[in-house]
C-alpha positions in Angstrom: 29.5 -18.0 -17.5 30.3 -15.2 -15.5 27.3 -15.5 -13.8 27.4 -18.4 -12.9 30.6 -17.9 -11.4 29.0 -14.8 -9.6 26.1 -16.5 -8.3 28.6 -19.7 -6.7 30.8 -17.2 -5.1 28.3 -15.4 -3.3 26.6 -18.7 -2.3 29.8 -20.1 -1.5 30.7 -16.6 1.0 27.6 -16.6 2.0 27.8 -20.7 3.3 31.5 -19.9 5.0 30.5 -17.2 7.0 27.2 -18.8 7.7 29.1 -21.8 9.5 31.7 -19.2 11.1 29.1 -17.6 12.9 27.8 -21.4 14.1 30.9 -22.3 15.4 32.3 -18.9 17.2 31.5 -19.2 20.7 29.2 -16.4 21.7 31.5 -14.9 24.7 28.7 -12.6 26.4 25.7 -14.9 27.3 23.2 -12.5 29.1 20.0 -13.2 29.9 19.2 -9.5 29.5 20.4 -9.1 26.2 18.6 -12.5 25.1 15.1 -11.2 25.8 13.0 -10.3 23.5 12.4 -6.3 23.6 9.2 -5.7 22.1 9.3 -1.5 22.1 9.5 -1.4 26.0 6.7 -3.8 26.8 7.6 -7.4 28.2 5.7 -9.5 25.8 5.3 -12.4 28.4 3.2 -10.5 30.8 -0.3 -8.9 30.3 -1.5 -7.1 26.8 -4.0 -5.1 29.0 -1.5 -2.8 30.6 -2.2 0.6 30.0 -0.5 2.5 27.2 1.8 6.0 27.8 0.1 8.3 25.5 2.8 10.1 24.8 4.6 7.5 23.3 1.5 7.1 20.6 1.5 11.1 20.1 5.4 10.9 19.8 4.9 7.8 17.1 2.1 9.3 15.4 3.8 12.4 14.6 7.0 10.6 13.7 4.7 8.9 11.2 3.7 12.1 9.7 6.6 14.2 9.5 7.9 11.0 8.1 5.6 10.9 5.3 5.8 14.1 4.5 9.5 14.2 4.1 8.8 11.1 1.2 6.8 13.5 -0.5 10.2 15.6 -0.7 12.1 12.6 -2.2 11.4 13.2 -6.1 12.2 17.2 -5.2 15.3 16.9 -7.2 13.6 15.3 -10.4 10.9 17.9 -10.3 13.8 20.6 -10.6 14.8 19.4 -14.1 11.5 20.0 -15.2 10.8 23.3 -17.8 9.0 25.1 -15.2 11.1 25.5 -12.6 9.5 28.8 -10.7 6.1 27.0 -10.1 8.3 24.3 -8.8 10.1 26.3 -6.8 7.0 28.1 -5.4 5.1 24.9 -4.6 8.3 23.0 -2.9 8.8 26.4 -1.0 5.0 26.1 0.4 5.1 22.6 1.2 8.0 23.3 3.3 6.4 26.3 5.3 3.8 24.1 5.7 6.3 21.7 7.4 7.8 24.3 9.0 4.9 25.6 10.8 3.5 22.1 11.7 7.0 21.7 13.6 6.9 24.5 15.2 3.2 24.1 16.3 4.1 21.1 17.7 7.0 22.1 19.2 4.6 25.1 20.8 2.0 22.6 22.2 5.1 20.6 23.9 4.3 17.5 21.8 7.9 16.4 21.0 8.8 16.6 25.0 8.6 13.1 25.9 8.9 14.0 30.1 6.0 16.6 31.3 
């Protein structure tokens, strides 16, 4: 019973602000702000436009770091474990390892985005 009850609350919240949102007025109409922004590119002219490699190098060491910081997430599960100095040493390399790779790129200027 109580879920049911649950499950028609949120439906029913979920149908009111629904038809709120249809029937504010939407006070700032721009035509700027109704584009579509497609990650600086207008995606009604030309796909053959050349590409700013820096973004890419930018993105594809976001990407990177990125996934290297997910391999940190279960860290804090791997400290309950029963040996917790080979855990320690190998979470301590990993993060040198990070560490360098930063500042490497930071050395070769590959986090500036203006040369």
């Amino acid at each position: 019973m109580n879920l049911i009850l649950a499950v028609s609350i949120n439906m029913m919240l979920s149908l009111i602000l629904i038809l709120v949102a249809f029937w504010l007025p939407q006070l700032n109409v721009y035509a700027e702000k109704a584009s579509p922004y497609e990650c600086g590119f207008d995606p009604m002219s030309s796909a053959r436009l050349p590409f700013s490699m820096k973004f890419f190098l930018v993105a594809i060491t976001f990407l990177l770091f990125d996934l290297e910081i997910a391999l940190l997430l279960p860290l804090p599960w791997a400290m309950l474990s029963t040996n917790l100095k080979t855990t320690l040493i190998i979470s301590t390399m990993f993060l040198s390892i990070l560490a360098l790779g930063l500042a490497y790129e930071w050395k070769q200027k590959g986090l500036e985005w203006t040369e």
